[in-house]
Every structure is written in structure tokens, then in C-alpha cells.
C-alpha positions in Angstrom: 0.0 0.0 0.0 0.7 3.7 -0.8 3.6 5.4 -2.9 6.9 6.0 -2.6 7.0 9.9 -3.0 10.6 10.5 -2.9 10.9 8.4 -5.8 8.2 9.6 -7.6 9.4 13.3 -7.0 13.3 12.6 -8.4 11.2 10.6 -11.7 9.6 14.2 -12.5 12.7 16.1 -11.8 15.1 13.7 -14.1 12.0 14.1 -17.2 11.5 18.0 -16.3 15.4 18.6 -17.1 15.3 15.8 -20.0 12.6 17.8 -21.3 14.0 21.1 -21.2 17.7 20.3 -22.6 15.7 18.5 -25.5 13.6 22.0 -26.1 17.0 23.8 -25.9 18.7 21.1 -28.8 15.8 21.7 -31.0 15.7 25.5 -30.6 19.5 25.4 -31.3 20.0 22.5 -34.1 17.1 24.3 -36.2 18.7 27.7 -35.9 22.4 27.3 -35.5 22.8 31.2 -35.9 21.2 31.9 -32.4 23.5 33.1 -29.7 23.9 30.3 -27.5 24.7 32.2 -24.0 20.5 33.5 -25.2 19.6 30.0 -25.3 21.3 29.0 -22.2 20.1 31.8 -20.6 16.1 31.1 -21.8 17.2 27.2 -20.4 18.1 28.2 -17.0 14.8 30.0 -17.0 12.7 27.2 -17.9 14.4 24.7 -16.0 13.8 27.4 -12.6 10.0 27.6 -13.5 10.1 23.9 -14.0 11.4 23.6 -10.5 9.5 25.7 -8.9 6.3 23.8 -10.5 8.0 20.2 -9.0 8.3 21.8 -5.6 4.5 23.0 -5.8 3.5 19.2 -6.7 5.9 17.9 -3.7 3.8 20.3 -1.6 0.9 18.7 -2.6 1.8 15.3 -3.0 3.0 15.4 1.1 -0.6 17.1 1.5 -2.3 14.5 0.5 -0.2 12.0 2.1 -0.8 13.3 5.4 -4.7 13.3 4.6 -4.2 9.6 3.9 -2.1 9.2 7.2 -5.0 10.8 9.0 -7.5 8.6 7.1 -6.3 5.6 8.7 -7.5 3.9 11.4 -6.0 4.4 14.9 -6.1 1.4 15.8 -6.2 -1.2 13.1 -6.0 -4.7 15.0 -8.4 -6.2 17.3 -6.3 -9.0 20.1 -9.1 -11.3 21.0 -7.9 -13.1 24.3 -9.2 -16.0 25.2 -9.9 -17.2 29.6 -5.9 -17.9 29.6 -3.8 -13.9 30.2 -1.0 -16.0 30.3 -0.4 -16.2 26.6 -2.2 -13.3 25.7 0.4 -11.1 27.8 2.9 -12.6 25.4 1.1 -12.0 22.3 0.4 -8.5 24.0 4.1 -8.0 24.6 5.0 -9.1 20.4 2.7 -6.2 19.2 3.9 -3.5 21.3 7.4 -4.3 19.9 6.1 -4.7 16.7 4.8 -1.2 16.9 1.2 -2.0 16.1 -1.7 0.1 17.5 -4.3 -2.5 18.4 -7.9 -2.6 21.2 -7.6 -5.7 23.6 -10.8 -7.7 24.5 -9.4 -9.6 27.3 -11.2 -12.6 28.7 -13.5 -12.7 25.7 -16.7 -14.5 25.3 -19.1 -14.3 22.1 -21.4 -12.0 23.2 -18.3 -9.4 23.7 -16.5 -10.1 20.4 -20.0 -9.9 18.3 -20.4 -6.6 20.4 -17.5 -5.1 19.4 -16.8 -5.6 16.0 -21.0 -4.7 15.5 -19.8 -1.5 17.6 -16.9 -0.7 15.2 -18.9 -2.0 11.7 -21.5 0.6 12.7 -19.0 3.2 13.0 -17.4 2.8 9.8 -14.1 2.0 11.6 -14.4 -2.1 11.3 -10.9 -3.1 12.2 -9.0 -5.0 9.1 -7.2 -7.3 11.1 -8.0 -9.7 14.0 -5.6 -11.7 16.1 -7.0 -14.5 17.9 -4.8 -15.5 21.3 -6.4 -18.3 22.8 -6.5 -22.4 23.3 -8.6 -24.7 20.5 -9.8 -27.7 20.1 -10.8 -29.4 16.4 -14.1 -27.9 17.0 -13.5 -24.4 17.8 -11.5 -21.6 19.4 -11.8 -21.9 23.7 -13.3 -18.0 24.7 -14.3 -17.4 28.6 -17.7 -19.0 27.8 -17.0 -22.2 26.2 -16.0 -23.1 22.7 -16.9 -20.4 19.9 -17.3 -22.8 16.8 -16.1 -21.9 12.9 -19.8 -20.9 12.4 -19.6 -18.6 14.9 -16.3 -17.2 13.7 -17.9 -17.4 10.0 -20.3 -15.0 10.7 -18.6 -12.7 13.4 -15.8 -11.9 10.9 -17.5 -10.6 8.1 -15.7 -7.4 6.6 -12.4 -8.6 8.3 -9.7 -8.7 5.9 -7.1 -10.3 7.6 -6.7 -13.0 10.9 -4.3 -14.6 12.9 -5.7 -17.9 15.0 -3.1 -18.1 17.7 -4.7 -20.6 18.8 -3.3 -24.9 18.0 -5.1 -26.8 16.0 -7.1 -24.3 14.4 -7.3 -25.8 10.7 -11.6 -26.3 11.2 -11.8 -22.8 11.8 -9.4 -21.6 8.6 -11.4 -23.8 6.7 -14.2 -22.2 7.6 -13.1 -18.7 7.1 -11.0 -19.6 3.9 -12.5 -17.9 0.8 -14.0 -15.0 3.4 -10.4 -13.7 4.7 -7.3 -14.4 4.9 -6.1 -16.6 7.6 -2.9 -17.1 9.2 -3.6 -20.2 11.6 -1.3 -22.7 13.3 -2.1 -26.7 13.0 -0.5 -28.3 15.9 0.6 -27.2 19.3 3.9 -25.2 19.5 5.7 -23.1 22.6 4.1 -20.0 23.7 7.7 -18.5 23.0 8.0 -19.6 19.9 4.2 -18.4 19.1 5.1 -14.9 20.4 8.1 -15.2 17.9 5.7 -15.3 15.0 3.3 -12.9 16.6 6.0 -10.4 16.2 8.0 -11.2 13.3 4.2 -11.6 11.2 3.0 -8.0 12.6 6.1 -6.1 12.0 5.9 -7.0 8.5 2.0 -6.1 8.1 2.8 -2.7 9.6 5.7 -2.2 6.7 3.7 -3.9 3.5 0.2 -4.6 4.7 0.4 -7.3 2.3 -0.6 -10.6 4.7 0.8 -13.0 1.7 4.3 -10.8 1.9 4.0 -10.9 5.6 3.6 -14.1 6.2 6.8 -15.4 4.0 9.1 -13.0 5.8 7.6 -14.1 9.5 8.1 -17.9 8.4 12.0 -16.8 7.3 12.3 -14.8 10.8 10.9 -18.0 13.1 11.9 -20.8 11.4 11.3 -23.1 14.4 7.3 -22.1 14.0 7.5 -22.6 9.8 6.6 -25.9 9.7 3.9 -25.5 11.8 1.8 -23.0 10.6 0.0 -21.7 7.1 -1.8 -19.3 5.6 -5.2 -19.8 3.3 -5.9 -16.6 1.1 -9.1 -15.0 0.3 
């Protein structure tokens, strides 16, 4: 996501002077009996007024950036802990580090995750991503008021764009969301240690690219010892 304005900036600088030194090569290949210091002098004033016209467009281009900066959500990522703090402290702990602005819903049960994310779908300010902390079973994820099944998930989620299930042996629920979002999800049980690894290497890399396909290559390079136990099912 977005543009690399320094870049773009230096692209319309290099064909601004290209331009002009081709106007001045016409002007003096068609009449060779012009006084060149004229010329050069008419160049340096065109190539001024060009500049002057870049830096106007770098003015605006860093407008609007900051309009898009202000545009985005404060807090992108909701942490959906399940009844054990233990391991959501250390998923808690990876974000931080990772720099990423997130709401906690600690101790969650269904009724407080459908509450939320109705609260936040009615505002317009849906959160994109969702990282799920919390123990599973082959028939759902383990919240403070029993087992929240893929159905449940299924329909909470809609409008999410991206998840995490931090949660072991989640493949029933990434089946269940596959197609709808994309889901990063881990298929047998590994250290929490190791899980806060890929917490942190995964969300650092979202923050940079927001690119959950990107992300997710680089996280599995960072944490090697969680690559063989995870995967990722795109929309």
C-alpha cells in the first residue's frame, strides 16, 4: 500500500530537465545562428520555472499524504484473548514491539466479540485485522464462555480482511473462514515462546507492507522453528 514519493518526486525532476535540454537542442540544431549564451540563458529559466512547479507538486503530493495518514484507522488490530492472560500477555508484549496500534478484549466471550466488532462495523471504523490468542480444540477456538465454533467465527468476521488464530489446532476454523479472509492459523501445538516469535515477526511485516501474503513469507524466514507448523489460506 501507498507510494513511494521521494521516488516519484526525483522521476519528475530527471523528465523535467530531460525535457528542457531536448527544447534547448531543437531550438539550437534548427537555428544554429542563435547566440547560444541566449539559449542557455532562456534554459536556465525554464528549468527554474520547471522547479519551482515540482516543488508545488511535492507540496501537494505530502498534503495529501498526510490526509491519507489521517485517514487511517488508529487502531487497526483487534487481540481477542481468550480465559488464559498467560499467553495473551505474550502475544500483548510481540505487538507492542512490533509497533502495532491495536484494542484488547481480554477474557472474551461471544457475546463481547459480536459486540465489538457490530460496535466498530457501525461506526465505519471495522478493524481489518484480527488476532485471535487463545487455546482450541478441532471444534472451535476456547473463549471465557466455552468453545466459539467456525460458524460462529464465520459470521462474526464478516468485513475482516485479515486474521491470525493463535490458537493450536485451528485448521476447522481456517477452513471455515477460507475464501471469506485471509487466515494465518497454526495446525499443531507449539511453545508460547515460539508463538510470540511469530506474533512479532508476522505483525512487524503487516505494519511495513500490509500485504498478509508478503507478511507471512518474511515471518516464516524470521521464526523458522514455527514454519513448519503453521500456514496461511488466502481470500
Amino acid at each position: 500500500m501507498g507510494v513511494n514519493y521521494d521516488i516519484l518526486l526525483v522521476i519528475l525532476i530527471t523528465v523535467a530537465v530531460v525535457l528542457a535540454l531536448r527544447w534547448f537542442e531543437s531550438k539550437v540544431g534548427d537555428h544554429p545562428e542563435i547566440d547560444c549564451e541566449q539559449k542557455i540563458l532562456e534554459l536556465e529559466h525554464r528549468i527554474a520555472w520547471l522547479w519551482a512547479e515540482l516543488q508545488k507538486a511535492q507540496a501537494r503530493i505530502q498534503e495529501l499524504e498526510k490526509g491519507n495518514e489521517t485517514n487511517e484507522l488508529i487502531k487497526p488490530l483487534l487481540l481477542i484473548c481468550g480465559p488464559d492472560n498467560h499467553i495473551c500477555d505474550s502475544d500483548r508484549h510481540a505487538l507492542r514491539r512490533a509497533n502495532i496500534s491495536f484494542q484488547r478484549l481480554l477474557e472474551a466471550t461471544r457475546e463481547k466479540v459480536m459486540a465489538e466488532l457490530r460496535r466498530k462495523r457501525e461506526s465505519g471504523e471495522l478493524y481489518p485485522w484480527l488476532h485471535i490468542t487463545a487455546h482450541a480444540i478441532e471444534d472451535g477456538i476456547a473463549l471465557l464462555d466455552g468453545i466459539a465454533p467456525p460458524s460462529f467465527w464465520n459470521e462474526a468476521l464478516d468485513g475482516v480482511e485479515v486474521v491470525v488464530l493463535a490458537a493450536c489446532k485451528s485448521v476447522k476454523v481456517a477452513d471455515a473462514l477460507a475464501g471469506m479472509v485471509t487466515v494465518i492459523y497454526i495446525t499443531e501445538d507449539i511453545g508460547d515462546r515460539d508463538a510470540s516469535s511469530f506474533t512479532y515477526a508476522f505483525w512487524r511485516r503487516m505494519r511495513e507492507h500490509h500485504d498478509p501474503e508478503k507478511a507471512y513469507r518474511q515471518a516464516i524466514r524470521e521464526a523458522t522453528q514455527v514454519a513448519e507448523f503453521t500456514d496461511i489460506r488466502t481470500k
